[in-house]
N, C-alpha and C positions, 0 to 999 in steps of 0.2 A: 397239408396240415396233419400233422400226429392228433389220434385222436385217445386220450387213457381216461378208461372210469373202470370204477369195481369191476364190470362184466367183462370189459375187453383184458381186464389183468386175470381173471378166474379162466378164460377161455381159451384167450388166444387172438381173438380175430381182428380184425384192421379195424373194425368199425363197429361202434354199439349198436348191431341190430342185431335180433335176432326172426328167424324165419317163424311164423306158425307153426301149427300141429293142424295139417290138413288127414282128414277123411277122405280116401278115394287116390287124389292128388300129391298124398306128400309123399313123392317118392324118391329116389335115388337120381334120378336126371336130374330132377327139380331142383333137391336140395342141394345136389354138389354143386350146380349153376348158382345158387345163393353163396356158398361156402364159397366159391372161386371169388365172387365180387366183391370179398371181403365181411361176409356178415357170417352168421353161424345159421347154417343150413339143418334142418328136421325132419329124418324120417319117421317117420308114425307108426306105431307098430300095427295100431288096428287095423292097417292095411293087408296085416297076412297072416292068415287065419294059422297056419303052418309052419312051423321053427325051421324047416328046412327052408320056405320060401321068403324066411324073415332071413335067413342067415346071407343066403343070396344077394340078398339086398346088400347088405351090410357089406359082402366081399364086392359087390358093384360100384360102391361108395366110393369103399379105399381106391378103387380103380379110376377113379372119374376127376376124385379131388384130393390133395397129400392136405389141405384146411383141415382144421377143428370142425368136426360136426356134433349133434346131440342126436339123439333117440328119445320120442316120446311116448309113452303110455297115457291111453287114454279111460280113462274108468269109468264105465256107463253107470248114474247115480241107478240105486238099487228098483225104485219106482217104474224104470223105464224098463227093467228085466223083466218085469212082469208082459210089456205088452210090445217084447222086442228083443229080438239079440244082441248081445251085446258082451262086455270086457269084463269081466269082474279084476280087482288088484289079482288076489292067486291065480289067477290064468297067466299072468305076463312073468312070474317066477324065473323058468326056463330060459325066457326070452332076455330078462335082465340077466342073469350069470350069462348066456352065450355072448351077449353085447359085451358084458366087463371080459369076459375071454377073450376076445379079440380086440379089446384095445381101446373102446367105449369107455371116458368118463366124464361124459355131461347128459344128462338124462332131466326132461322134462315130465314132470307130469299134471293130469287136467282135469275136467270136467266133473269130478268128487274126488274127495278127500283118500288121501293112499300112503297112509303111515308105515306100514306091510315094507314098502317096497321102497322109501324114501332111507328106513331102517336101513335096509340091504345096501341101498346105493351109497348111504355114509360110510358104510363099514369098510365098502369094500375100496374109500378114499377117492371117493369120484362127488362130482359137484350135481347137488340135486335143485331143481327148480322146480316150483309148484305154482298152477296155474287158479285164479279166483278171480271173484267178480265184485266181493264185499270187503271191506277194511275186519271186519267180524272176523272171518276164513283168515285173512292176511298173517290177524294176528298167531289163530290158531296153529298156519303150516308153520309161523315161525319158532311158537314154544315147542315143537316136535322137532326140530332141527332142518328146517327146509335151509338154502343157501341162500337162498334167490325168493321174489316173489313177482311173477308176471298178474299186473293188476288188471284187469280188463273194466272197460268204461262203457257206461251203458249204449252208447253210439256202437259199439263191437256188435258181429253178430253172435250167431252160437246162444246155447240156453240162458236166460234173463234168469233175474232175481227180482222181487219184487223189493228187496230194500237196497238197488243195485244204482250207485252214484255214479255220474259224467268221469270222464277220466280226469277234467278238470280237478273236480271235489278226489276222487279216488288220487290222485299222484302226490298232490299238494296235502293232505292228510295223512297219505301214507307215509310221506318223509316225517312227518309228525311224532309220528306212533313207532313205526319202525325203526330196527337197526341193523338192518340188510339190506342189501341191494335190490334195487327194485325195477323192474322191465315193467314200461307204461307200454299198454295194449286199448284199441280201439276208439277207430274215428281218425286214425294217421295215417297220410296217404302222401305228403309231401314234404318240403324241406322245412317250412316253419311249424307245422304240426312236429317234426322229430324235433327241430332245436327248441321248440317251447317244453315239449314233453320234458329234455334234462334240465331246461333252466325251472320247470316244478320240480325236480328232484327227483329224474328219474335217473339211471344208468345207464338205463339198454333201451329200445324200443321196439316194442315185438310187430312185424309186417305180414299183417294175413289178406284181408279182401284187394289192398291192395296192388299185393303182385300174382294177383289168380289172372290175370291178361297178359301176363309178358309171352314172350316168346316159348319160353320152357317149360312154360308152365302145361303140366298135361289136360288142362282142363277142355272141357270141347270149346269146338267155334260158338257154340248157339251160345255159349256159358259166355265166353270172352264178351260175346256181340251184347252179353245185356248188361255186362259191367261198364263198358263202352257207353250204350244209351240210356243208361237208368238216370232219369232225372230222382235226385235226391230228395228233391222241394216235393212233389209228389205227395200226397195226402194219403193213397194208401201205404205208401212205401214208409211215409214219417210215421203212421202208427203203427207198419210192423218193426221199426226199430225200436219209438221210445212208449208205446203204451200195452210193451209184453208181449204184443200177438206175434212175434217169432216164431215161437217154441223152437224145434227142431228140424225149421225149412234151410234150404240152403241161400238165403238172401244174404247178401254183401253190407259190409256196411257201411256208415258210412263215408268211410273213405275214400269210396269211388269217386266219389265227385270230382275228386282230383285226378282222373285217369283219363287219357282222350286220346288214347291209341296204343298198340301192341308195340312192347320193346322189350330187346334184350334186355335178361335181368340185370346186366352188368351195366349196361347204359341207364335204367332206373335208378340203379344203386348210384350210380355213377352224378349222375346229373343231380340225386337227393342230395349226398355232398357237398358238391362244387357249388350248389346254390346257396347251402346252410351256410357253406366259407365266404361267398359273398356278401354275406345278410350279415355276418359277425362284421368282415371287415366294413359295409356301412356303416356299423353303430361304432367305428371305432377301434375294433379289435387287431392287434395288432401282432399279435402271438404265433407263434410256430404251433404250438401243441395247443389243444383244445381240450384244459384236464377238469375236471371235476372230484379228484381222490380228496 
């Protein structure tokens, strides 16, 4: 099955997913193994502290996968400067012109607001996505000219909002309000979680806690082993998803529930598909292509 929405026409890729913006793990193996399975793969910049060690990456890329990939920036909100290192938007300057020099034009960016640099990335005719958690933000990255907005739902891990809705309420709103394309983020870990996500109206689905167990993923064993056994139902585990206490750990969300062993990414990918195509052709569906434009 053909699969066309807004993102896969902006992008390129076989299939509306797009990978996270991991800390630590998103790197160049990881992503190009996403980008090969047909989704759009994410290096992260905040992984290199160093323009020369960012650039490396980026010639690793090209090497790995000829796919569409993105580069994300990630911008420590200004609060956390104070009691931690972190990204400020002018620190990634450099890093966006080396990426547009060499070929880079899809660039995500996350975690606070980055006008600076979304600026730049319009200019220079390449596609910007901005990452939020609120319909409030959504609208904002929109009047600034973001392309794209990755919505994340309170199930996601990563920094909460304290007026921060379910991806349910967040997707189905934001098709509302919006008139750009919209990547639904967090709490998707399997084939009816993505095909409900576009039947809310989304375009793309972004896959983070997810596929931190597959195979290529660089994250350690201990890491995989408790995505593997994290009971979700869990009472501490439910209040550090939906009553704030996160903050800044690295807990999974909830996604995981649906993970129950290490696979290639391309067999994840693979199998999220052929089962969504199953699930359509139950209810009837009868179509080659699976479009939403």
């Amino acid at each position: 099955m053909k699969w066309e929405t807004l993102i896969t026409q902006m992008t390129g890729v076989k299939f509306p997913l797009i990978m996270g913006a991991f800390a630590a793990i998103g790197r160049a193996e990881f992503a190009s193994a996403f980008s090969n399975a047909g989704g759009l793969g994410i290096i992260t910049a905040i992984n290199y502290p160093k323009i020369e060690s960012f650039q490396s990456e980026i010639e690793n890329m090209m090497k790995l996968t000829d796919k569409p990939f993105g580069v994300n920036f990630t911008i420590t909100p200004p609060y956390l400067l104070k009691k931690r290192r972190g990204r400020t938007e002018e620190s990634y300057d450099d890093f966006l012109n080396l990426a547009i020099d060499m070929g880079v034009n899809i660039f995500t960016t996350s975690a606070y607001q980055a006008p600076g640099l979304g600026n730049k990335i319009k200019d220079a005719g390449c596609y910007w996505f901005h990452k939020c958690v609120t319909i409030k933000h959504a609208i904002a990255a929109q009047k600034i000219g973001a392309d794209a907005i990755t919505l994340v739902g309170l199930e996601g891990t990563g920094f909460k909002n304290p007026t921060q809705n379910t991806t349910l309420v967040n997707i189905t709103m934001a098709r509302r309000l919006l008139n750009l394309p919209i990547i639904a983020a967090g709490g998707i870990g399997d084939a009816r979680g993505f095909l409900g996500a576009l039947a809310m109206g989304a375009d793309a689905v972004c896959l983070g806690s997810s596929i931190i167990a597959t195979l290529e993923s660089p994250a350690s064993e201990n890491w995989k082993q408790q995505i593997l056994n994290q009971d979700i139902f869990d009472e501490k585990y439910y209040k550090k998803i939906f009553h704030l206490e996160l903050k800044d750990s690295p807990i999974a969300s909830m996604a995981i529930g649906h993970i129950k062993e290490i696979l290639p990414i391309k067999v994840f990918i693979d199998n999220m598909i052929n089962e969504t195509e199953h699930t359509l052709k139950s209810w009837g569906f009868r179509g080659t292509t699976f479009n939403t434009l």
